[in-house]
N, C-alpha and C positions, 0 to 999 in steps of 0.2 A: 433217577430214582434209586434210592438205595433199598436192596434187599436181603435179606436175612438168607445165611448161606450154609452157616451150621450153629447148632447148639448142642451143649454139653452139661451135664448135668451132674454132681455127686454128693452123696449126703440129704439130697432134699426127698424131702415126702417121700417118697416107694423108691427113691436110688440111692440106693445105700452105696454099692459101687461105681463108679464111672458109666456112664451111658451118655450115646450120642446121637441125635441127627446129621446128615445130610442132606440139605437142598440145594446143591449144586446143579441137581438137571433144571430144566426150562421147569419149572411149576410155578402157579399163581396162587393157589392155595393147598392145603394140605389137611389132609382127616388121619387122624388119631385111632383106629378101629380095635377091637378086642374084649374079650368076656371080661366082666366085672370084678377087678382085686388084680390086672394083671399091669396098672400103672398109666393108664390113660392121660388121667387128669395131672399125676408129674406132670406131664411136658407141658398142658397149659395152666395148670397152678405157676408152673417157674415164669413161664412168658409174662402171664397176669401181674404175677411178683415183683421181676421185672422192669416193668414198665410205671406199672402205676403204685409199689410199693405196698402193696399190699393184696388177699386175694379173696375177693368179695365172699364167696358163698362159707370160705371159713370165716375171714369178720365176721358177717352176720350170726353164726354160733357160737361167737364169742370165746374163737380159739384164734389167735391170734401167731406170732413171729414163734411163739415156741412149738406152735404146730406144724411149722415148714421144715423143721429139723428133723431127719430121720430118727427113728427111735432107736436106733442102734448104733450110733455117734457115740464116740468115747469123751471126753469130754471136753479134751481138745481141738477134737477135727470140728473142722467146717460144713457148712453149704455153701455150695457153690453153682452157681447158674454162670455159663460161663458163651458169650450169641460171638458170631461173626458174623461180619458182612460184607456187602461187594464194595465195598470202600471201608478200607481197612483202619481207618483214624477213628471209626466208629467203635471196633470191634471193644467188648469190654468184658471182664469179669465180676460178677456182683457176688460177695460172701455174706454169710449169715454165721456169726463167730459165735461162740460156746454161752458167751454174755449176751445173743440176741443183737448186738452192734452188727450194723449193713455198713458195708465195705463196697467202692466201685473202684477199679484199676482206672479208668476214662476218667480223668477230673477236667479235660478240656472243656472252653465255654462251646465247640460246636459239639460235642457229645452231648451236653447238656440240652442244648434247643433240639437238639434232634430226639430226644426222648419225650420231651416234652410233648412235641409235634406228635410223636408216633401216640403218648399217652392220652391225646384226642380223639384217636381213630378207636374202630370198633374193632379190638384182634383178635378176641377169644369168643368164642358160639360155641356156649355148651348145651348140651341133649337137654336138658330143662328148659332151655328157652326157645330153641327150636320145636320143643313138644308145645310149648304155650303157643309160639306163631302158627303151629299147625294147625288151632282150636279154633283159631281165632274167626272173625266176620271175613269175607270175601271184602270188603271195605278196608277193614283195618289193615287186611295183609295189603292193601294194595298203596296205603296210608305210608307203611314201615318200609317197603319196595322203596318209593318214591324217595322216602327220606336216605336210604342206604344210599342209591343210586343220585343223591343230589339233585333231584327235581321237584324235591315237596315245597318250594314256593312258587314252581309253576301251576304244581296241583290245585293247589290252596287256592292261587289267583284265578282259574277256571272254575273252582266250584263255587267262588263269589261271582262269576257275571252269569253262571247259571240262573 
Protein backbone atom coordinates (compact mmCIF):
# COMPACT_ATOMS: atom_id res chain seq x y z
CA UNK A 1 0.00 0.00 0.00
CA UNK A 2 1.42 3.14 -0.84
CA UNK A 3 1.05 6.23 1.52
CA UNK A 4 1.31 9.65 1.38
CA UNK A 5 4.33 10.87 3.60
CA UNK A 6 4.63 14.46 3.03
CA UNK A 7 3.08 17.38 1.31
CA UNK A 8 4.13 20.79 0.55
CA UNK A 9 2.41 23.32 -0.48
CA UNK A 10 3.17 27.24 -2.00
CA UNK A 11 1.36 29.87 -3.55
CA UNK A 12 -2.05 28.06 -3.31
CA UNK A 13 -5.09 29.30 -1.53
CA UNK A 14 -3.80 30.68 2.17
CA UNK A 15 0.23 29.67 1.32
CA UNK A 16 1.45 32.26 -0.02
CA UNK A 17 4.81 30.93 1.36
CA UNK A 18 6.24 27.45 1.45
CA UNK A 19 4.38 25.14 4.12
CA UNK A 20 4.58 21.61 4.80
CA UNK A 21 3.24 18.39 6.32
CA UNK A 22 4.65 15.42 7.76
CA UNK A 23 3.25 11.96 8.00
CA UNK A 24 6.07 10.01 8.54
CA UNK A 25 4.93 8.74 11.96
CA UNK A 26 2.58 5.56 11.94
CA UNK A 27 -0.87 7.45 11.25
CA UNK A 28 -3.94 6.32 9.23
CA UNK A 29 -5.69 9.37 9.08
CA UNK A 30 -5.22 12.80 9.86
CA UNK A 31 -7.39 16.09 11.09
CA UNK A 32 -6.76 19.41 10.03
CA UNK A 33 -8.01 21.53 13.41
CA UNK A 34 -7.89 25.37 14.00
CA UNK A 35 -10.22 28.75 14.14
CA UNK A 36 -11.69 29.87 10.97
CA UNK A 37 -9.25 32.03 8.29
CA UNK A 38 -6.18 30.19 9.81
CA UNK A 39 -5.73 27.86 6.32
CA UNK A 40 -7.58 24.50 7.04
CA UNK A 41 -9.04 23.96 3.91
CA UNK A 42 -5.34 24.78 2.00
CA UNK A 43 -4.27 21.42 2.69
CA UNK A 44 -7.41 19.73 1.68
CA UNK A 45 -8.51 22.04 -1.27
CA UNK A 46 -4.63 21.16 -2.57
CA UNK A 47 -5.27 17.17 -1.95
CA UNK A 48 -8.81 17.66 -3.57
CA UNK A 49 -6.89 19.58 -6.42
CA UNK A 50 -4.70 17.07 -6.76
CA UNK A 51 -6.23 14.18 -7.20
CA UNK A 52 -9.35 14.71 -8.85
CA UNK A 53 -8.35 18.16 -10.70
CA UNK A 54 -10.31 20.31 -9.49
CA UNK A 55 -12.10 21.31 -6.05
CA UNK A 56 -15.68 20.70 -5.52
CA UNK A 57 -17.10 23.24 -2.98
CA UNK A 58 -15.32 26.18 -5.16
CA UNK A 59 -16.56 24.59 -8.54
CA UNK A 60 -19.86 24.64 -7.39
CA UNK A 61 -19.51 28.72 -6.79
CA UNK A 62 -18.27 29.10 -9.82
CA UNK A 63 -14.79 29.99 -8.93
CA UNK A 64 -12.77 27.88 -10.54
CA UNK A 65 -8.45 27.38 -11.33
CA UNK A 66 -8.06 31.17 -10.75
CA UNK A 67 -9.16 30.74 -7.29
CA UNK A 68 -6.54 28.16 -6.19
CA UNK A 69 -3.82 30.86 -6.75
CA UNK A 70 -2.88 32.79 -3.87
CA UNK A 71 -3.77 36.47 -4.19
CA UNK A 72 -0.51 37.59 -3.55
CA UNK A 73 1.47 35.71 -6.47
CA UNK A 74 3.43 38.16 -8.69
CA UNK A 75 2.68 37.06 -11.82
CA UNK A 76 5.09 34.86 -12.48
CA UNK A 77 5.27 32.57 -9.64
CA UNK A 78 3.31 29.39 -9.37
CA UNK A 79 1.18 27.00 -7.37
CA UNK A 80 2.39 24.37 -6.33
CA UNK A 81 1.10 21.28 -4.48
CA UNK A 82 4.09 19.38 -4.26
CA UNK A 83 2.85 14.95 -2.18
CA UNK A 84 5.50 12.31 -1.51
CA UNK A 85 5.15 8.95 -0.89
CA UNK A 86 6.49 5.72 0.59
CA UNK A 87 7.40 4.58 -2.81
CA UNK A 88 9.06 7.18 -4.36
CA UNK A 89 8.26 6.65 -8.41
CA UNK A 90 5.09 8.14 -7.18
CA UNK A 91 6.23 11.16 -5.55
CA UNK A 92 5.01 14.14 -7.86
CA UNK A 93 4.84 17.90 -8.11
CA UNK A 94 1.56 19.50 -9.53
CA UNK A 95 1.92 23.49 -10.64
CA UNK A 96 -0.76 25.92 -11.48
CA UNK A 97 1.22 28.55 -13.69
CA UNK A 98 0.31 32.35 -13.90
CA UNK A 99 -1.85 31.21 -17.43
CA UNK A 100 -4.05 28.65 -15.10
CA UNK A 101 -1.95 25.60 -17.27
CA UNK A 102 -1.63 22.42 -14.56
CA UNK A 103 1.79 21.10 -14.91
CA UNK A 104 2.67 17.25 -13.21
CA UNK A 105 6.59 16.39 -12.82
CA UNK A 106 5.23 12.38 -12.76
CA UNK A 107 4.20 11.67 -16.50
CA UNK A 108 4.92 7.96 -15.92
CA UNK A 109 1.85 5.45 -17.00
CA UNK A 110 2.25 3.88 -13.18
CA UNK A 111 1.73 7.49 -11.70
CA UNK A 112 -0.91 8.02 -13.79
CA UNK A 113 -3.13 4.72 -12.67
CA UNK A 114 -2.23 5.31 -9.46
CA UNK A 115 -3.99 8.51 -9.26
CA UNK A 116 -6.62 7.51 -10.90
CA UNK A 117 -7.18 4.65 -8.35
CA UNK A 118 -6.61 7.03 -5.53
CA UNK A 119 -9.26 9.61 -7.42
CA UNK A 120 -12.02 6.70 -6.68
CA UNK A 121 -11.44 6.76 -3.07
CA UNK A 122 -13.11 8.93 -0.66
CA UNK A 123 -10.03 11.44 0.70
CA UNK A 124 -11.30 14.48 1.74
CA UNK A 125 -14.26 14.83 4.71
CA UNK A 126 -14.98 18.10 5.16
CA UNK A 127 -17.03 19.73 8.36
CA UNK A 128 -20.17 20.24 5.96
CA UNK A 129 -20.59 16.88 5.42
CA UNK A 130 -19.84 15.51 8.43
CA UNK A 131 -22.39 18.05 9.97
CA UNK A 132 -25.06 16.59 7.25
CA UNK A 133 -24.09 12.78 8.46
CA UNK A 134 -24.44 13.82 11.85
CA UNK A 135 -28.33 14.94 11.01
CA UNK A 136 -28.97 12.32 9.34
CA UNK A 137 -31.61 8.90 10.17
CA UNK A 138 -29.91 6.33 12.38
CA UNK A 139 -30.60 4.25 9.01
CA UNK A 140 -29.03 6.33 6.76
CA UNK A 141 -25.93 6.71 8.91
CA UNK A 142 -25.76 3.08 9.04
CA UNK A 143 -26.55 2.94 5.12
CA UNK A 144 -23.17 5.35 4.40
CA UNK A 145 -21.01 3.17 7.38
CA UNK A 146 -21.73 0.08 5.34
CA UNK A 147 -20.97 1.63 2.18
CA UNK A 148 -17.57 3.37 3.42
CA UNK A 149 -16.56 0.15 5.06
CA UNK A 150 -17.46 -2.08 1.87
CA UNK A 151 -20.42 -4.07 3.05
CA UNK A 152 -23.29 -2.34 1.54
CA UNK A 153 -24.11 -5.29 -0.76
CA UNK A 154 -24.26 -7.41 2.23
CA UNK A 155 -26.52 -4.81 3.73
CA UNK A 156 -28.79 -4.55 0.80
CA UNK A 157 -28.92 -8.52 0.43
CA UNK A 158 -30.16 -8.93 4.16
CA UNK A 159 -32.73 -6.34 4.00
CA UNK A 160 -34.26 -8.06 0.82
CA UNK A 161 -34.64 -11.51 2.58
CA UNK A 162 -36.06 -9.62 5.62
Amino acid sequence: MIKLRKMDIEGFRGARLPIGLDFTTHCKSVIVYGPNGSGKSTFSDAIEWFFYKRVNHLWREDCFEEALRNLNLTGSENSIVSLRFSDSKQDCEQILDEKLAVKRSNKSAEFKLYVEASAAERLVLRYAELQEFITKTKGHKKKVIAKIIGIDDIVDFRNTQS
